[in-house]
N, C-alpha and C positions, 0 to 999 in steps of 0.2 A: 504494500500500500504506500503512494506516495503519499508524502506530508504538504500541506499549504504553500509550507516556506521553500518545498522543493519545485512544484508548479508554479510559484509567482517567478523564483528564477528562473524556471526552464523556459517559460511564458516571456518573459525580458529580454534574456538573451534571442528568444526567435526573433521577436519584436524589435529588436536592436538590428541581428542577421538582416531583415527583411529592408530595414529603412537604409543599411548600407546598400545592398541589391538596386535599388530603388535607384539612390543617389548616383553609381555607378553607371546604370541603365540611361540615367536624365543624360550622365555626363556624353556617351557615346551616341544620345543620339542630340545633344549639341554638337557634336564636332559638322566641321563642312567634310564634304565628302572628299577619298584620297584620288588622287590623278596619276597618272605615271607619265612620263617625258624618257625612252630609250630606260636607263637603269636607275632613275632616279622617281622616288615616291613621295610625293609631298602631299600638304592639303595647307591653306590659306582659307583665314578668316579672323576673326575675333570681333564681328558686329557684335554688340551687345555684352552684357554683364555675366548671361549663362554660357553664351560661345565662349568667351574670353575663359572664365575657369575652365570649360572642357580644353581648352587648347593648353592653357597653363598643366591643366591636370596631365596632359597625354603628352606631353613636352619632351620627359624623359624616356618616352618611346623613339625617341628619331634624333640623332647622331647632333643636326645642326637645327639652331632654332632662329628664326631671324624676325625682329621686332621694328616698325618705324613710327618713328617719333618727328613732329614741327613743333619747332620752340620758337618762343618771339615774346608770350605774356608773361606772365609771373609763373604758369605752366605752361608744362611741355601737353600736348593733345595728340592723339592717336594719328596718324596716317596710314590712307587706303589707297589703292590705284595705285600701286608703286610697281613699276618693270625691274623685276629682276632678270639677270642674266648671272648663271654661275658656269665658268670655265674652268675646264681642269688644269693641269702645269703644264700641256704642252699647246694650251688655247683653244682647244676643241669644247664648244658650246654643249655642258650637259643639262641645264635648264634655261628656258626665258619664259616665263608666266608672268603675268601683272597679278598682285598681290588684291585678293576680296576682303582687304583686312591688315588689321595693321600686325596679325603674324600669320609667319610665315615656317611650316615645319619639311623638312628635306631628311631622308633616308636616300642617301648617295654612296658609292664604294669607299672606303680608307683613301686617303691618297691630299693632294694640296688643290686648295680651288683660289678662286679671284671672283668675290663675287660683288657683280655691279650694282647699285639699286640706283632707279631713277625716280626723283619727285619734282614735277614741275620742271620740268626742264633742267633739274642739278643732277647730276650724277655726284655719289658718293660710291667708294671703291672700296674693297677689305680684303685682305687674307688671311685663308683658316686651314688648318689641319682638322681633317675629321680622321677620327680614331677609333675602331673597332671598343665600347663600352666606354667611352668617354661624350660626354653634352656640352656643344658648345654656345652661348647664344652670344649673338652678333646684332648689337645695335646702330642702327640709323635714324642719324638724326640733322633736320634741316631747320636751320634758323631762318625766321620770317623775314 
């Protein structure tokens, strides 16, 4: 015979189990959906405040994370519509997507990239090493 105090716990913990599931389930189905470009998997987005945690949340899943930022007020504010372009070390173009969002998540091979972002007509430039279990994220940002 179970006891009270063994049912309210066992009843808690589902009840706990269940609202993580829950929370889990929201998160994946805010993410924007993934794309692939030749060997490279990414997804772009972070409209809104439940996209943004899904992407924040699923961040650590993908090698390189890339974030854009315009600054000019007292804050800095998200930017979207951003043309990325990332080339490998010998200049062979392995992504150009324009950004639905001010991030941007890439699962690309180990190896050294150059990756371009444009806003508003600026190009800003960066190099990264992505590393087989290593997270990089890589911010851009444009003063107004």
């Amino acid at each position: 015979m179970h006891s009270p105090r063994k049912q309210l716990t066992t009843g808690a913990m589902a009840a706990a189990l269940c609202m993580v599931t829950n929370a889990w389930a929201a998160m994946d189905a805010d993410l924007p959906p993934e794309q692939t470009q030749g060997k490279v998997t990414y997804l772009s987005g972070g409209i809104g405040l439940d996209q943004q945690a899904a992407m924040k949340q699923a961040a650590s899943e993908y090698p390189l994370e890339l974030e854009f930022l315009e600054s000019g007020g007292p804050h800095a504010v998200f930017a979207a519509g951003v043309q990325v372009t990332i080339t490998d070390r010998t200049g062979k173009v392995v992504l150009d997507a324009r950004s639905n969002g001010p991030f941007m998540l890439a699962r690309l091979p180990d190896g050294q990239y150059t990756i371009s972002a444009e806003n508003t007509g600026r190009v800003e430039t960066r190099r990264v090493i992505v590393e087989r279990g290593k997270h990089r994220t890589v911010v851009f940002e444009w003063k107004a």
